[in-house]
N, C-alpha and C positions, 0 to 999 in steps of 0.2 A: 504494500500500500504506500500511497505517497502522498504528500503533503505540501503542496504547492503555495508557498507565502508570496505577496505583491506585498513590494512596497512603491507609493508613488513618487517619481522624483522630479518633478515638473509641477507649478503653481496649479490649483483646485481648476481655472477657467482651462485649462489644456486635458486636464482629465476628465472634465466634462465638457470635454468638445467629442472625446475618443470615444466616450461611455456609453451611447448608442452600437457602436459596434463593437464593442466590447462585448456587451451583452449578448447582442445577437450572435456573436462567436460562442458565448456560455451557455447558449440552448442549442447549438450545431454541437456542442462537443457532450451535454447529457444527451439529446437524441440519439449520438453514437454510440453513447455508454461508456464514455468515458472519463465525467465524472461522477460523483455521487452525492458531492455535497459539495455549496460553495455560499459565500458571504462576503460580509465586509469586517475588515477588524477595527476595534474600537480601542481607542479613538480613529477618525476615517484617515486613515494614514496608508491606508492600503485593502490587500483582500485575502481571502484563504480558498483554497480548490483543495478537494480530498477525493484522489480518483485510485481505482482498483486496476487502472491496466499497466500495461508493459512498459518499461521506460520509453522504447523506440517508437510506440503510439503515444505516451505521452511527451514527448519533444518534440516529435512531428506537431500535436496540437498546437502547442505552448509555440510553435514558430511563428503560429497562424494567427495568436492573439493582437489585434489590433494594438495594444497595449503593448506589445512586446514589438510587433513592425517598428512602432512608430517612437518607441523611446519612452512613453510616460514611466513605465515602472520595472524596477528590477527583481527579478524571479530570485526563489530560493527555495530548491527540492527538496525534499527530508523524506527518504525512504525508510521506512519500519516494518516491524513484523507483528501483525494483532495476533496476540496469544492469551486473550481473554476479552470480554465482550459483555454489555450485560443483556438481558433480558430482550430482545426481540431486535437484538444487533448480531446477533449470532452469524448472518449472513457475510460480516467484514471480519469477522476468523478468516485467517489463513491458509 
């Protein structure tokens, strides 16, 4: 599993110039199933993406993110191993 951190590095009016297609990039890549969860971190300084595939689909993706073309924000991976879960997460076991 992986854990994809933004952080944004360009003033608020530039990421919300991108953020339209940004998004529309973040329901191209759950239709694919390639995430499973995503948000904004708090304070809004950036975002989180939690997806279950393969590094080589997910870099492919992450190439595509308009956020990433274009400069607003820089990425940061964190691959893990789920070796516990609770109660009706069972399905991001390992």
């Amino acid at each position: 599993m992986f854990i994809v951190s933004l952080t944004y590095k360009v003033p608020d009016e530039i990421v919300d110039f991108h953020r339209p297609a940004h998004m529309a990039w973040v329901k191209e890549t759950f239709d694919a199933g390639i995430f499973v969860a995503s948000g904004r971190r708090v304070p809004a300084i950036g975002g989180v993406l939690l997806s279950r595939s393969d590094r080589a689909t997910l870099n492919e993706a992450l190439g595509r993110d308009p956020f990433y073309v274009n400069g607003v924000a820089d990425f940061e991976v964190i691959e893990f191993t789920v070796t516990s879960a609770s109660e009706g997460y069972e399905n991001l076991l390992d």
